[in-house]
C-alpha positions, 0 to 999 in steps of 0.5 A: 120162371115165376121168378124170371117173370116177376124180375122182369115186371120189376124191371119194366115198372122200374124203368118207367117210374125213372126214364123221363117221358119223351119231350113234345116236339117244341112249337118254333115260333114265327117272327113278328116281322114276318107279316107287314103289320107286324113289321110296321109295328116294330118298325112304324114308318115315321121312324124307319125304313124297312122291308123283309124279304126271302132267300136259299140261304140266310145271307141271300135273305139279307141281301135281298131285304137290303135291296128291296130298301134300295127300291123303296128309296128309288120309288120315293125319290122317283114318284116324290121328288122328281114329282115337285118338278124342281126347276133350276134358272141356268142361263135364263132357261129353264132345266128340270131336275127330273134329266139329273135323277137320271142316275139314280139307279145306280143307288146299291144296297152300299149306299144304305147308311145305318143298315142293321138286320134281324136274326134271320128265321127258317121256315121248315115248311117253304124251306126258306130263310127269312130276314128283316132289313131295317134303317132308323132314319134320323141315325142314318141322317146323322151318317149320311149329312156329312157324307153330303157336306163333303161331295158339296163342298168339293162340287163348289170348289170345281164349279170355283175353280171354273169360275176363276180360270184364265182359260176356257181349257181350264175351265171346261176341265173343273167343270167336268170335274164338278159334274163327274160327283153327279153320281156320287152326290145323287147317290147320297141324295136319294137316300137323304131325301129318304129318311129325312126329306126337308133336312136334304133339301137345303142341297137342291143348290148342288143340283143347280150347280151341276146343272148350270155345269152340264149346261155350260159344258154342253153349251161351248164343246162344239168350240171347244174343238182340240187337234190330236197331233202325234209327235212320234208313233203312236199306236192306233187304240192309244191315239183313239182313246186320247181322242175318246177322253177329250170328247167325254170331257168337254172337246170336239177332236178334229182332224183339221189342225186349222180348224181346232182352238186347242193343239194337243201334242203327245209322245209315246215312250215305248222303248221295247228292248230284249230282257233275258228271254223276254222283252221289256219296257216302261212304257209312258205318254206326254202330252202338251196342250196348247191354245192356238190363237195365243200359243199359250201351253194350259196343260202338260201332262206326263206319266210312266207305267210300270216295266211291261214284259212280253215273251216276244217284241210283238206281246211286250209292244202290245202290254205296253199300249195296253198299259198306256191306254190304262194311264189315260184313262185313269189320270189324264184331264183328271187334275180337278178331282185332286180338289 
C-alpha cells in the first residue's frame, strides 16, 4: 500500500506541474460608441451623422440605429429648414415652403446615402445587441448631389414641356408630372439639407417650380372640366377609376356632356371567349380625348393586357376588369414621366 500511495502523490504532483491552470474568464469589453461621448468622439458632428440604437437580434440593431438617422434628419429639416419660412412668388402670391415639406415623412432608412455600420456588440446582461449607424456627410453629398441633379433637371423639363403646350391638356399633364417627383426630389432634399445644408440649397429653385406647378394645377381644374363618354360597355369599377385618374390629374369629370371643356371617349375591349375548360381574353381599353370647342384630338391612348383567364365567363369578365383598371392606373396620362 506504501507503494500504491506514494504512485499516486507521484501522479498528482505530475499532473499539476504540466496541466495549465484554468483561464480567467476573459473581460468582454464594451464598445466606445456605446455611450453619446464616445460616439460623438468617434464620430464628431461637424463630420457625420450618427445615432446607436438596440435590438433581439444584430440585424434589428442596425435597422433601428438606421432609422433613429432618418429622425435625426426629419427633425432637422422640420425644426431647420422649414424654420427659415422660405418664401416662394407664385403668381404675385406668396406660398410658404413649409405646405411642401408636408412630405417629408416619407423619408426611409433607403434614402441614407453612404450608410455604413459598426460591428455590432451583445451585452450578456441586458441580452441585447448593439449597433452604430454612421454617415460621413461630405461622402454622401458626393452621392446624393447627382442624385439631386438628375430629379431637377427632368422636374424643368416638365415644367418646360408645360410651358410650351398648345393645349391646356397638355399642359396640365406635364405639370402634374413635374409635381408627381415632389416626393422623390423631398426625399433627396431633406437628406441633402442634412450633411451639407449650404451646398442644397442652390435647389430651393426646384421647390419654387413645384410649387408654381401646384398652384397652377390647383388654379384651372375647376375649368379643367373633361366628360367620360363610354362608347361600349364599360364595367362600373373601370368607368370610376378613369374618372379617379382625371380628378388626381388635374380634371374636374362631370357628368353633363355640355358642361365639360375636354371629351373623353373610351372603349373596352373584353372579348371573353371558352378556352378549353376555362374562359380567356386579352383584355384592353382606348380612350380618345378631344377638346370640345375646337374638336381637336390631344391624346389618345391604347393599351392591351396580357391573356386573363377564369374557370368561368363570370371569374374571367372580372380578371379582365381587374387587369384594366391595373393599366389605367399604371399608364394612363403618365406621358410626362417618359421625360
Amino acid at each position: 500500500m506504501n507503494n500504491l500511495h506514494r504512485l499516486i502523490s507521484v501522479s498528482l504532483l505530475f499532473s499539476a506541474a504540466f496541466c495549465p491552470a484554468a483561464k480567467p474568464a476573459r473581460k468582454v469589453e464594451v464598445p466606445i460608441w456605446i455611450s453619446d461621448e464616445g460616439r460623438l468622439a468617434l464620430f464628431p458632428r461637424e463630420e457625420f451623422l450618427s445615432a446607436v440604437s438596440s435590438g433581439k437580434s444584430a440585424e434589428i440593431a442596425k435597422q433601428n440605429a438606421a432609422s433613429e438617422i432618418s429622425k435625426s434628419i426629419r427633425a432637422k429639416v422640420n425644426s431647420q429648414s422649414i424654420a427659415e419660412q422660405h418664401m416662394a412668388i407664385v403668381n404675385g402670391e406668396h406660398s410658404n415652403s413649409q405646405s411642401i415639406f408636408r412630405s417629408v415623412e416619407i423619408l426611409s432608412d433607403g434614402n441614407l446615402y453612404g450608410l455604413e455600420f459598426t460591428q455590432t456588440f451583445f451585452s450578456e446582461k441586458e441580452n441585447l445587441f448593439y449597433c452604430a449607424a454612421f454617415i460621413h456627410k461630405q461622402k454622401a453629398w458626393t452621392l446624393v448631389e447627382p442624385v439631386l441633379k438628375n430629379i431637377s433637371a427632368k422636374i424643368h423639363l416638365a415644367k418646360k414641356s408645360a410651358d410650351e403646350a398648345d393645349d391646356n391638356f397638355s399642359k396640365t399633364v406635364f405639370l402634374v408630372s413635374a409635381k408627381g417627383r415632389r416626393e422623390e426630389f423631398l426625399s433627396a432634399y431633406s437628406f441633402a439639407l442634412a450633411v451639407n445644408e449650404n451646398a442644397a440649397k442652390e435647389f430651393n429653385a426646384v421647390l419654387n417650380t413645384i410649387l408654381f406647378c401646384e398652384n397652377e394645377i390647383a388654379k384651372n381644374k375647376s375649368r379643367n372640366t373633361v366628360f367620360v363618354r363610354a362608347q361600349n360597355y364599360i364595367e362600373e369599377s373601370v368607368f370610376q377609376k378613369m374618372c379617379d385618374i382625371f380628378d388626381a390629374n388635374g380634371f374636374s369629370p362631370v357628368k353633363i356632356a355640355s358642361n365639360a371643356r375636354f371629351t373623353a371617349n373610351a372603349t373596352c375591349d373584353v372579348h371573353i371567349k371558352p378556352d378549353g375548360e376555362i374562359f380567356s381574353c386579352y383584355p384592353g381599353i382606348s380612350i380618345e380625348v378631344k377638346e370640345n370647342t375646337t374638336g381637336k384630338i390631344l391624346y389618345t391612348f391604347s393599351e392591351s393586357a396580357k391573356r386573363t383567364a377564369g374557370k368561368d365567363y363570370s371569374a374571367a369578365q372580372k380578371n379582365a376588369h381587374r387587369e384594366i383598371r391595373n393599366i389605367l392606373e399604371n399608364k394612363f396620362l403618365k406621358q410626362g414621366e417618359s421625360l
